[in-house]
C-alpha positions in Angstrom: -15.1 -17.4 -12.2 -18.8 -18.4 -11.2 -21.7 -16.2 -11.2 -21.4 -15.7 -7.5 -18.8 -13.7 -5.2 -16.1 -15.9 -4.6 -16.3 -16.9 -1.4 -12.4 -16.2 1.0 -11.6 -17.6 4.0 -7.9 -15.2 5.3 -5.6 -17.0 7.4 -2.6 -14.8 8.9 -1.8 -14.6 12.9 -1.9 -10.8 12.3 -5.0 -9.1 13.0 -4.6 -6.2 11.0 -3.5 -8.2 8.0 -6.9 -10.3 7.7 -8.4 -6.7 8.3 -6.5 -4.9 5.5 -7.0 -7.9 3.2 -10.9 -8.8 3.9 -11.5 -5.2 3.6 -9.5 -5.3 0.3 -10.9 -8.1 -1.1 -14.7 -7.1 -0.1 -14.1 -3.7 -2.0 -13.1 -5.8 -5.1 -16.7 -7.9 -4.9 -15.2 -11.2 -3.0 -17.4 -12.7 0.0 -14.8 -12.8 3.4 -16.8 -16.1 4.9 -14.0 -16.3 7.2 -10.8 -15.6 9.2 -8.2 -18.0 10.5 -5.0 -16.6 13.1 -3.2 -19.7 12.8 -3.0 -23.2 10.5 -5.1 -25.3 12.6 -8.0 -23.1 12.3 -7.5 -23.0 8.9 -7.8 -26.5 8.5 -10.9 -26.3 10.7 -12.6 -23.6 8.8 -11.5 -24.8 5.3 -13.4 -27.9 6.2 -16.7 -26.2 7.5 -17.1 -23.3 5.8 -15.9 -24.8 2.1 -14.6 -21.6 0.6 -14.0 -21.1 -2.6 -10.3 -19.5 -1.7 -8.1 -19.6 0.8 -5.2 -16.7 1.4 -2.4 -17.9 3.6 0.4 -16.3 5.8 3.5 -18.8 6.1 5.2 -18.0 9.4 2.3 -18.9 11.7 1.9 -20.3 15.3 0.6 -23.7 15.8 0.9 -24.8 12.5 2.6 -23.1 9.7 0.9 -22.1 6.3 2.8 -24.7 4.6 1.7 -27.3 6.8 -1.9 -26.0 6.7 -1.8 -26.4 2.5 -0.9 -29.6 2.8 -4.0 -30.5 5.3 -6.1 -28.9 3.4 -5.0 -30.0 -0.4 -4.9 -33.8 1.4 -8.9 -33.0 2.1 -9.8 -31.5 -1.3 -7.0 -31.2 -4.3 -8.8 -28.7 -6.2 -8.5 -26.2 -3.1 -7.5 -23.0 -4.4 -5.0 -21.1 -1.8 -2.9 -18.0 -2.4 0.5 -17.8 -0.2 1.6 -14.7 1.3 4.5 -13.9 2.9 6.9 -11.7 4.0 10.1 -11.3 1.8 12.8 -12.8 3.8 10.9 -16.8 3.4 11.5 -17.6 -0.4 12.6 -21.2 0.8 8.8 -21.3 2.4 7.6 -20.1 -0.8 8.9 -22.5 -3.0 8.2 -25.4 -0.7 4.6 -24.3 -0.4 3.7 -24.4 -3.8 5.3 -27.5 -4.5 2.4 -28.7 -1.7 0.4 -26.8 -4.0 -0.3 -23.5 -3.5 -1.8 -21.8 -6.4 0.0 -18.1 -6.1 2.3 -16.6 -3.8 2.1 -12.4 -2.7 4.8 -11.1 -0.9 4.5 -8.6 2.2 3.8 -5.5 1.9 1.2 -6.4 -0.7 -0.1 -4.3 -3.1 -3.9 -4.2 -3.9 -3.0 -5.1 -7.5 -0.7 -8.1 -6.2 -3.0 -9.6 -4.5 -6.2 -9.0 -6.5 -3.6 -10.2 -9.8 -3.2 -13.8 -7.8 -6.3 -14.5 -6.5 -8.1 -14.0 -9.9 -5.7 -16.0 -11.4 -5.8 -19.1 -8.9 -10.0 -18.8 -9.0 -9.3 -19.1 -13.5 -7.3 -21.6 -12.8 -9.5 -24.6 -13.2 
């Protein structure tokens, strides 16, 4: 990793799931630059704020997370983003990172789990 706090944008269309990972992620030194309740603004965001790592739900409204990887990995190839999702979507999974996700988390995530794949998609270079 860099010298500096790596820098997370959350995407998930639950509210208290970007709360209980920024707050989760911030404990564990990582910069939350921004939150994302749905693909699109993912997309949007990723392009403006440039972060360092993106975590992303797969069931969302507008545009799934799947769909939202793709954008973004189309825009910049060495984007680092962490899948998470709920158990019942393995198909989701597996088609996500074939677009290229780094890591996938299921839900309900440990703090281990998800501290575990996000260190290991920012190594990842």
């Amino acid at each position: 990793m860099t010298n500096h706090s790596p820098r997370v944008l959350i995407v998930d269309d639950a509210r208290l799931l970007r709360q209980m990972l920024k707050d989760l992620l911030a404990t564990d030194g990582f910069d939350v630059v921004g939150e994302a309740a749905n693909g699109e603004e993912a997309v949007q965001l990723y392009h403006e704020l440039k972060p360092d790592l993106v975590t992303m739900d797969v069931m969302m409204p507008r545009m799934n997370g799947v769909e939202a990887t793709r954008a973004i990995l189309s825009e910049d190839r060495n984007a680092r983003i962490v899948m998470v999702s709920s158990v019942g979507q393995e198909s989701l999974i597996a088609e996500a990172l074939e677009a290229g996700a780094r890591a996938y988390v299921l839900k309900p995530f440990s703090r281990d789990d998800v501290l575990a794949a996000t260190r290991r998609s920012l190594e990842d270079r």
